[in-house]
C-alpha positions as CSV (number, residue, x, y, z in Angstrom):
1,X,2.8,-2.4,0.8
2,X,2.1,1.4,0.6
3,X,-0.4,2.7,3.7
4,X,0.3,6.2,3.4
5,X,-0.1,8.6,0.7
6,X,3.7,9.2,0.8
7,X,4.5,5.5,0.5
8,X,2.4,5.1,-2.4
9,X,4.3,7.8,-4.0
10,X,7.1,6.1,-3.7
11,X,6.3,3.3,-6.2
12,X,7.7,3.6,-9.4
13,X,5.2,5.0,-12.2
14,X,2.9,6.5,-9.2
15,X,2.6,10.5,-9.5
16,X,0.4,13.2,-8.5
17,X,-2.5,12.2,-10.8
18,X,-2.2,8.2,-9.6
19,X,-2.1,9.2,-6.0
20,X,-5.3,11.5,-6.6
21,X,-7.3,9.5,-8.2
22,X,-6.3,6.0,-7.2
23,X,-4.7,6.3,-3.8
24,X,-7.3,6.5,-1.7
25,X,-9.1,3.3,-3.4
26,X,-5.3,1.3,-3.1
27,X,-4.3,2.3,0.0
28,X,-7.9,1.2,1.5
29,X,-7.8,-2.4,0.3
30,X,-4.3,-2.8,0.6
31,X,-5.1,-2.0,4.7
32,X,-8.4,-4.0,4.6
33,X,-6.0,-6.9,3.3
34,X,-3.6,-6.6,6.1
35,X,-5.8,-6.1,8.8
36,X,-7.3,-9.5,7.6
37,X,-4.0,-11.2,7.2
38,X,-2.6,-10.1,10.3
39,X,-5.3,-8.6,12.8
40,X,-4.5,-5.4,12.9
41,X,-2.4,-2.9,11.4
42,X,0.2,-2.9,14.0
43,X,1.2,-6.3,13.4
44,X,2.1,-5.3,9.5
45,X,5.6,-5.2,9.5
46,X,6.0,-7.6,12.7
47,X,4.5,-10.5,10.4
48,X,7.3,-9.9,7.5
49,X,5.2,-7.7,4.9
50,X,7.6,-5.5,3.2
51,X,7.2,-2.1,3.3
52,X,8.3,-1.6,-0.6
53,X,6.7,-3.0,-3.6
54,X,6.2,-1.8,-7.5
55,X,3.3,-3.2,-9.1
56,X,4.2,-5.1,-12.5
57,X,2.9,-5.1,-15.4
58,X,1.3,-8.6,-17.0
């Protein structure tokens, strides 16, 4: 899961425009999620989340 502006760069179909007017918003919930899920951000790739993903289309 992307927590940086460069990680979320690094998902397929995610450019400039994406990052600048959706990264912010992503990257916030995604980290709201994992501190949730796990307790804190430091535990996020201790508890088995991957680091990569690509968001599907339905």
């Amino acid at each position: 899961m992307p927590i940086s502006k460069s990680e979320f760069l690094e998902i397929s179909g995610v450019g400039k425009n994406k990052l600048k007017n959706y990264g912010d918003l992503f990257i916030n919930v995604i980290k709201e999620y994992i501190d949730k899920s796990t307790g804190s951000q430091e535990n996020t790739y201790k508890s088995g989340i991957k680091k990569e993903y690509s968001f599907k289309k339905n």
